[in-house]
N, C-alpha and C positions, 0 to 999 in steps of 0.2 A: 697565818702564813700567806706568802705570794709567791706568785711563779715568778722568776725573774728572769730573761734570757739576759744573754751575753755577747759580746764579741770575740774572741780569742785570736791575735795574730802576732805572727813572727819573722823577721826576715835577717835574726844575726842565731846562730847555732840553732836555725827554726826545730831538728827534731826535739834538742835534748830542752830548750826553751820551751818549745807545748807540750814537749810528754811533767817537763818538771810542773809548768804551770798549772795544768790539768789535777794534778797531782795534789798542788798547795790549796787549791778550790776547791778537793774532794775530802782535803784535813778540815777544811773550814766548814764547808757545805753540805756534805755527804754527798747523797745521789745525784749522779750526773745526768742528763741526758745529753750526748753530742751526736753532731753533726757531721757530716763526713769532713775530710781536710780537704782545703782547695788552695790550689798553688794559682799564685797570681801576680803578675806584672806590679812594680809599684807606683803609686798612680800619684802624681803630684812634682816627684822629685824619682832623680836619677837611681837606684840602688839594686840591691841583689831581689831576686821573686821573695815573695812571699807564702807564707803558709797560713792558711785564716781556714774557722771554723766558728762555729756558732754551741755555747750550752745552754741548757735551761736548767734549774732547781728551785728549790722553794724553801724560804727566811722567812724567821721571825724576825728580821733587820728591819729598820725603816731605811726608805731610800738612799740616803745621806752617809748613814754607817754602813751600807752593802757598800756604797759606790766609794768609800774609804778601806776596804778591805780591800776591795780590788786594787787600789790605787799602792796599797800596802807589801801584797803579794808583787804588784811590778818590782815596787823600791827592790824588794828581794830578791829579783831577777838580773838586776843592775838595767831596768828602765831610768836613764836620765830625761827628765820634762823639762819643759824651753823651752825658748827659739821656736822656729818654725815646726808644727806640725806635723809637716811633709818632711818624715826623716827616718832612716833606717830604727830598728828598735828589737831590743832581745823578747820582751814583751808586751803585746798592749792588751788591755782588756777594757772594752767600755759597757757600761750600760747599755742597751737596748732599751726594754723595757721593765719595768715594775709592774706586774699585776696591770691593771687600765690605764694607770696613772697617766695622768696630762699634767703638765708641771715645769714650770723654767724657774728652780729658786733657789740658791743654795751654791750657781755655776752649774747646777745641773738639769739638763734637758729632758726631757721626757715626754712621749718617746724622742729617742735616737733619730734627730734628722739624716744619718748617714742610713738607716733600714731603706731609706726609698732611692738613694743615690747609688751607692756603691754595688754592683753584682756580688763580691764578696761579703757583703754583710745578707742581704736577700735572699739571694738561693739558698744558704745553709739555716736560716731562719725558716725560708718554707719549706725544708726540706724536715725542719723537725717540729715546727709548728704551723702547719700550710692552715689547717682551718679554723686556727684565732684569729682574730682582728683586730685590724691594725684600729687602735685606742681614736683617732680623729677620721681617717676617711673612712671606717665604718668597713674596709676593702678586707677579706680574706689575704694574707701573706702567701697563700698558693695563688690568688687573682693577682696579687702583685706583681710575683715574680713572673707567672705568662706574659702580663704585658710588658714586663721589662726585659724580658728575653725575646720579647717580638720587634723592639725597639733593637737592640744588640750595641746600642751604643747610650753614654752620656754625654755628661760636656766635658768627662776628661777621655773621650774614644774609646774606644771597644774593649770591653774589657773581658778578657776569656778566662772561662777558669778551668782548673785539669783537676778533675779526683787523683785524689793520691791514696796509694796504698800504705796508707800510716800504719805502722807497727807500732800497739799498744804494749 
């Protein structure tokens, strides 16, 4: 088995899209562990906030069939993939991490270059796993997210996030 984290974001019917999506992960996966929800500006392209949170669980999947599940669970959400990246979406879920894994093969990355970019992916990462490390800078994900919350900005500007009181 591996621990896998996750990404989980939403910015088109964000409740009833994380509470379903959470839902179709917990058919597949079981135990959850989540993150709190955090509402955030969308960073790239113009659109409504967003709702992003972070899960962790544990697969007998290899990487390749995890990150097709996920991919499978969007379809079911009516995630359309294109075009550019930067674009409203009912679901996204990506990979983070697999267990240590280092790995770029398959179109999949590992770990998740967005963990050290994005505040929405980072905080809720060290909020539910602050004292694993990060697979390549060897960096605790609670040391990450200090200095990146000391910083307060990227290269797409500041990016704030609000706890929400999500209703499970």
């Amino acid at each position: 088995m591996r621990r896998v984290y996750i990404s989980i974001g939403s910015n088109i019917e964000r409740d009833t899209s994380i509470r379903s999506g959470v839902a179709a992960l917990r058919e597949h996966f079981g135990g959850l562990t989540l993150s709190t929800v955090y509402e955030s500006r969308a960073v790239g392209f113009e659109g409504d906030d967003f709702y992003n949170l972070v899960a962790g669980f544990d697969t007998a999947l290899d990487a390749v069939a995890a990150n097709s599940v996920l991919r499978d669970i969007e379809h079911r959400h009516g995630r359309v993939r294109g075009g550019s990246g930067f674009s409203s979406r009912t679901l996204d879920l990506d990979l983070l991490l697999y267990g240590d894994l280092v790995s770029c093969e398959n179109g999949l990355a590992l770990p998740r270059g967005e963990i050290t970019k994005y505040a929405f992916v980072l905080c809720p990462l060290a909020e539910i796993a602050g004292q694993m490390r990060h697979p390549v800078s060897g960096a605790s994900y609670a040391d990450l997210w200090r200095a990146f919350a000391l910083k307060g900005t990227s290269e797409h500007g500041l990016q704030a996030l609000r706890p929400v009181n999500f209703q499970w």
